[in-house]
C-alpha positions in Angstrom: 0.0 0.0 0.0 1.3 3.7 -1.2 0.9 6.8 1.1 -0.8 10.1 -0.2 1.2 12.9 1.4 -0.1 16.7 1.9 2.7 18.9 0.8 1.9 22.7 2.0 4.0 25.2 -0.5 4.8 28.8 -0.3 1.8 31.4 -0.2 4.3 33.9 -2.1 8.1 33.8 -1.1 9.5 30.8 -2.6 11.7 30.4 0.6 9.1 29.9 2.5 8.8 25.9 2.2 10.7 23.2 4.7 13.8 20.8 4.0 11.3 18.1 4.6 9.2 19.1 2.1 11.4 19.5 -0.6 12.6 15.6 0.0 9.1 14.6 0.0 8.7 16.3 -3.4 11.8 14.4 -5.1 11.1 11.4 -3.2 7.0 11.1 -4.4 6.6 8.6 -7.4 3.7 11.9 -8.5 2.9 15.1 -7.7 -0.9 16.5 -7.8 -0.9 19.8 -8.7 -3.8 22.5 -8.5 -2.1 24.1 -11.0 0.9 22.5 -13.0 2.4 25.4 -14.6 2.1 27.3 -10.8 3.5 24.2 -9.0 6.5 24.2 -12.0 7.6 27.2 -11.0 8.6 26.2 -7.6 9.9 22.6 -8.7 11.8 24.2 -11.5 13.2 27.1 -8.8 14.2 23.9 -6.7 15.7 21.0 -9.2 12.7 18.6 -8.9 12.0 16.7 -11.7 9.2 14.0 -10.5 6.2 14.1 -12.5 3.2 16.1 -12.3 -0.9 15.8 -12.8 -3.6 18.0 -12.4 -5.6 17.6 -9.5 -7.8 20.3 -9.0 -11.9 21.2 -8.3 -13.1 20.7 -12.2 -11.7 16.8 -12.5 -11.4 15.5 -8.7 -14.1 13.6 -8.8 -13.4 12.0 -11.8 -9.5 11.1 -11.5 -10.9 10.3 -7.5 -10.6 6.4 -7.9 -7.8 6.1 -10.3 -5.9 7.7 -7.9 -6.5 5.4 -5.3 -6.0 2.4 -7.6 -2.4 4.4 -7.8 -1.9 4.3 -4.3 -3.0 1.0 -3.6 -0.3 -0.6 -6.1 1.8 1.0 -3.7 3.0 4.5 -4.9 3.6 7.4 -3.1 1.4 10.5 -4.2 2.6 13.9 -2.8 -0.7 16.6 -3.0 0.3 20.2 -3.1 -2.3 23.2 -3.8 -1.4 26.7 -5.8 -0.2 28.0 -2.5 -0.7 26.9 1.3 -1.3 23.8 2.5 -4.0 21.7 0.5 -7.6 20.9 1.8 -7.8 24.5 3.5 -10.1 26.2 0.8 -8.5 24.3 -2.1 -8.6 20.8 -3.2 -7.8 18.0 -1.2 -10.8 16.4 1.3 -12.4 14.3 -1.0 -9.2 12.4 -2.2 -7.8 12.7 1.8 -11.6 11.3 3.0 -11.4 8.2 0.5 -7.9 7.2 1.2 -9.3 6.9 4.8 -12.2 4.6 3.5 -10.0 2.7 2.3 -7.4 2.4 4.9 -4.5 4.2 2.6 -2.0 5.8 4.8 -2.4 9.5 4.9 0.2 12.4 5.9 0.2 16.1 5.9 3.5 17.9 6.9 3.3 21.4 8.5 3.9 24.4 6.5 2.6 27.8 4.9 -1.2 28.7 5.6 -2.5 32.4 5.0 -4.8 32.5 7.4 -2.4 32.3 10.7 0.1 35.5 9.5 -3.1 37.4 8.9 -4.6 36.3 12.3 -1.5 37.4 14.2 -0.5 40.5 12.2 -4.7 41.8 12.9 -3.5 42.1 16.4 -6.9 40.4 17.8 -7.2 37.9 20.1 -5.6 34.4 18.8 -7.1 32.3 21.6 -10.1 31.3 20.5 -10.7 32.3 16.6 -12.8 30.2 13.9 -12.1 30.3 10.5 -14.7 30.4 7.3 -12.8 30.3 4.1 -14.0 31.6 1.2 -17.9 33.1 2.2 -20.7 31.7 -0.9 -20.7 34.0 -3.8 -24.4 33.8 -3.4 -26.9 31.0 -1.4 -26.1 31.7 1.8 -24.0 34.2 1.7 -25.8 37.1 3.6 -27.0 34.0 6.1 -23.5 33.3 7.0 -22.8 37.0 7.4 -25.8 37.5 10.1 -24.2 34.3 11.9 -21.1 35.9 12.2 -22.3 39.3 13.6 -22.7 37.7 17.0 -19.6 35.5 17.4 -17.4 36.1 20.4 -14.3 34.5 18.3 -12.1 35.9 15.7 -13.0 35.4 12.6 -10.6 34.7 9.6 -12.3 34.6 6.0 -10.8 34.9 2.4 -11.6 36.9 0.1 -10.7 37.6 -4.1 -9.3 41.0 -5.0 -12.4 41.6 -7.2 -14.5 40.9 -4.6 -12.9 42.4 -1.6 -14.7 46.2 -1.4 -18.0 44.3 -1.7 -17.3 42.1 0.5 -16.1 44.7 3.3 -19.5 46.6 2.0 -21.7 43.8 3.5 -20.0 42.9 6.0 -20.1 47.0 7.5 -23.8 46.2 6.8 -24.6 43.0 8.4 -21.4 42.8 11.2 -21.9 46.8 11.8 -20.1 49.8 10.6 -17.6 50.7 13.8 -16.8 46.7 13.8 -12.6 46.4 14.0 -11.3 44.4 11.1 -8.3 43.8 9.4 -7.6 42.7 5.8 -4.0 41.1 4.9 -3.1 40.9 0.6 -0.3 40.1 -0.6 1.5 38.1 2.1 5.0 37.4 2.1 5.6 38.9 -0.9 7.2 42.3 -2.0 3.9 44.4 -1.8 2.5 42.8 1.6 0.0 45.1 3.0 -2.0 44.8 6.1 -5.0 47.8 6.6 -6.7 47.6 9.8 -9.2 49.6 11.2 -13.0 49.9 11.2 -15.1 48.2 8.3 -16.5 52.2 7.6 -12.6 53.1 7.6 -11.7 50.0 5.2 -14.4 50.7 2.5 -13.2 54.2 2.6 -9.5 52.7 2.2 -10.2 49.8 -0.5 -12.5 52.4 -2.1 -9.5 54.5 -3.2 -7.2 52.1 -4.5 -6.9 49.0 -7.1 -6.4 46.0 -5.1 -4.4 42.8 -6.2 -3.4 39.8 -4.5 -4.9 37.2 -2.1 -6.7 38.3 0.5 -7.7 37.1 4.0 -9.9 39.1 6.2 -9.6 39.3 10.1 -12.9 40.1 12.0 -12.7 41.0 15.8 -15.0 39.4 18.1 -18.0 40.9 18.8 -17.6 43.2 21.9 -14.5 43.8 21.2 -12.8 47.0 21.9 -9.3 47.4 20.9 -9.1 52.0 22.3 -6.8 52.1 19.6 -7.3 54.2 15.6 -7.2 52.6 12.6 -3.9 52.6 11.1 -2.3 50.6 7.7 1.1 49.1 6.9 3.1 48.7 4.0 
């Protein structure tokens, strides 16, 4: 029997990936990749020749149980995402969740994940903090919004650039204007940004200015008073 093993890449810098991860990468008899010409870039940067399949939302389901027929002759299948660490808002659970029906070791090594740098930079509490991923584009969106307006955790969400000043729009609506946020783009690359403030003061911000990047959005918890002004950094 093979292994399948979660490979979490850089979310920007290319340094950003472990030793450990790198040997796993030469060592895998395949590589799944969200994106091959994305994950190419980093292999390429690094000398890693082993070969490479999409994997990816529009043909996991239908690659699902060749896969496993791969892994149950006994190879060893590495699973990497665009950036991060696979399965958190990307690809990943469903092949992950049949391996485990069918008693195929799993392993997922630790590494990059957007969502902790932009929890600690927001400079809210980290104790206790829930994370959403990426909010529906439409059924149930405004429903999850209303759920969040009374939690007494952090919230983390991602967000697309396109999307973002929308985004921040509803939430000022639904979470309440003078609610402390904090929205993170870019991270670990050259233009990293991190705007904090009040969602009023962010819609202001994001209304003035062409946003790129990934984003992840920090919510305070409800109550929550910080006594300090919204302030940016970049």
């Amino acid at each position: 029997m093979g292994k399948l093993i979660l490979v979490p890449t850089p979310i920007g810098n290319l340094e950003d990936i472990t030793l450990r991860a790198l040997r796993v990468l030469k060592e895998s008899d395949l590589i799944l990749c969200e994106d091959t010409r994305t994950t190419g870039i980093l292999l390429k940067h690094y000398q890693i020749g082993t070969k490479t399949r999409p994997f990816h939302k529009y043909n996991e389901h239908k690659t699902l149980m060749q896969l496993i027929s791969l892994l149950q002759s006994g190879q060893t299948i590495a699973l990497v995402s665009d950036a991060g660490t696979p399965s958190i808002s990307d690809p990943g659970f469903l092949l992950v969740r049949e391996c485990v029906k069918n008693n195929i070791e799993v392993e997922c090594l630790p590494g990059a994940v957007a969502l902790i740098p932009a929890l600690v930079n927001s400079g809210f509490p980290t104790d206790r903090f829930c994370f959403e991923g990426f909010l529906p584009h439409k059924k149930g969106r405004l429903t999850r919004m209303k759920e969040m307006a009374g939690e007494k955790r952090t919230i983390v969400l991602y967000e697309s650039s396109h999307r973002l000043l929308k985004s921040l729009q509803q939430l000022s609506e639904y979470l309440g204007a003078g609610r402390q946020a904090s929205v993170s783009r870019e991270l670990t690359k050259m233009y990293e940004e991190t705007a904090r403030g009040t969602f009023a003061e962010l819609c202001n911000y994001f209304s003035k200015k062409p946003v790129k990047g990934e984003i992840a959005i920090v919510i305070s918890p409800s109550g929550y008073s910080s006594g300090s002004e919204a302030e940016n950094s970049e």
